[in-house]
C-alpha positions as CSV (number, residue, x, y, z in Angstrom):
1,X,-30.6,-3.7,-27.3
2,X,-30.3,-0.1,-28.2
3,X,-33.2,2.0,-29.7
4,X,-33.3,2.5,-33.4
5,X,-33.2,6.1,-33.4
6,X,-30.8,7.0,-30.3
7,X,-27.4,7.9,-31.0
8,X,-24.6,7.3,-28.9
9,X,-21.6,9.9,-28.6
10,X,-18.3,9.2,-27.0
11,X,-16.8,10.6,-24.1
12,X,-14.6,13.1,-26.4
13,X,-17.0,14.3,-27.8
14,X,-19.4,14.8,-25.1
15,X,-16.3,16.9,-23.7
16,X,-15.5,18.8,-26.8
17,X,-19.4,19.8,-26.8
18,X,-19.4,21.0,-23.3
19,X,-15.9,23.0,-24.1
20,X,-18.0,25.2,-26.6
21,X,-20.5,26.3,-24.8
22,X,-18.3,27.6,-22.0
23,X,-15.9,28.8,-24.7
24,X,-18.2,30.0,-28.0
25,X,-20.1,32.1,-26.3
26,X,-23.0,30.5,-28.2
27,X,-26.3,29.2,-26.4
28,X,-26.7,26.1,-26.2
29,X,-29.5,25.4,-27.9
30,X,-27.4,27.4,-30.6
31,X,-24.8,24.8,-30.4
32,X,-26.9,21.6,-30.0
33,X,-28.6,22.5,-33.1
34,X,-24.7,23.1,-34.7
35,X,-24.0,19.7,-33.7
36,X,-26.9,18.0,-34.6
37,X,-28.0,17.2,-30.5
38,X,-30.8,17.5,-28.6
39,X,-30.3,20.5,-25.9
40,X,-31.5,18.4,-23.4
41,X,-28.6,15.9,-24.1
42,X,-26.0,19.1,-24.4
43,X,-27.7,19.9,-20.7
44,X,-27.1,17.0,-19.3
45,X,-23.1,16.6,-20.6
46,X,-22.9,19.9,-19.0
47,X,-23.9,18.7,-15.8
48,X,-21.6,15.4,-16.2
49,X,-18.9,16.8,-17.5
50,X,-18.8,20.6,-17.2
51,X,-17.6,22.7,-14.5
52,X,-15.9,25.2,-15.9
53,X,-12.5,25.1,-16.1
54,X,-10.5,28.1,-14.7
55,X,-8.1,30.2,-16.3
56,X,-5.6,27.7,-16.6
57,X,-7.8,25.7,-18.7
58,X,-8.1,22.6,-16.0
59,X,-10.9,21.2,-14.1
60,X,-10.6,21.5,-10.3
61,X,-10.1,17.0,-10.4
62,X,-7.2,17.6,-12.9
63,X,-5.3,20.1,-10.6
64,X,-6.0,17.6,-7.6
65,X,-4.6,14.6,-9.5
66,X,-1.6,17.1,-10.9
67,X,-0.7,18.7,-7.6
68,X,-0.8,15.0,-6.5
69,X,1.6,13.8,-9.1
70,X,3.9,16.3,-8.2
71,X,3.8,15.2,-4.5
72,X,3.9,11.5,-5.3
73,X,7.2,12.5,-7.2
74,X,8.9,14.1,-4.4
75,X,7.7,11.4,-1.8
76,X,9.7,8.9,-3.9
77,X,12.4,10.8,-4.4
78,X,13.0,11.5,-0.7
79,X,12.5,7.6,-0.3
80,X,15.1,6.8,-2.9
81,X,17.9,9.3,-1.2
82,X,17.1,7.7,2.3
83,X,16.8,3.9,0.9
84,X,20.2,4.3,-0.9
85,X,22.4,6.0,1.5
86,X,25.4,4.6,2.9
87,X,24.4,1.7,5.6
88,X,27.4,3.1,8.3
89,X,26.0,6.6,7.9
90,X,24.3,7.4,11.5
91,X,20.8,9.1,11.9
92,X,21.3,11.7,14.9
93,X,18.0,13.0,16.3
């Protein structure tokens, strides 16, 4: 059972939260009070959620899984090319 008087928040807007204080320039006290949170909850989404994100705008996690996208791609590209060429064709090392 959930207490009468405790709202829950998704996990957008957790993240939206956490986006303006790194990006208002507000407090957050400033902005908790905007949204109608607690600071201490706005504290602790900025914990969970909030590094901040570099100049590109990504967390340090979405860089990882994007730079391993990329490699994933090539990997199964390369595997492909070797999978599908001609069976007479002769590896010299």
């Amino acid at each position: 059972m959930r207490d009468k008087g405790k709202k829950s928040y998704d996990d957008s807007f957790k993240r939206e939260a956490v986006s303006l204080v790194f990006n208002s320039g507000k407090s957050v006290p400033a902005i908790a009070k905007d949204l109608g949170v607690s600071d201490n909850a706005l504290y602790l989404w900025k914990r969970a959620y909030g590094k901040e994100p570099d100049v590109s705008g990504m967390t340090p996690l979405e860089k990882e899984n994007q730079r391993l996208k990329k490699e994933l791609a090539e990997v199964s590209m390369e595997r492909d090319i070797l999978k599908n060429r001609p069976k007479d064709m002769c590896l010299s090392l």
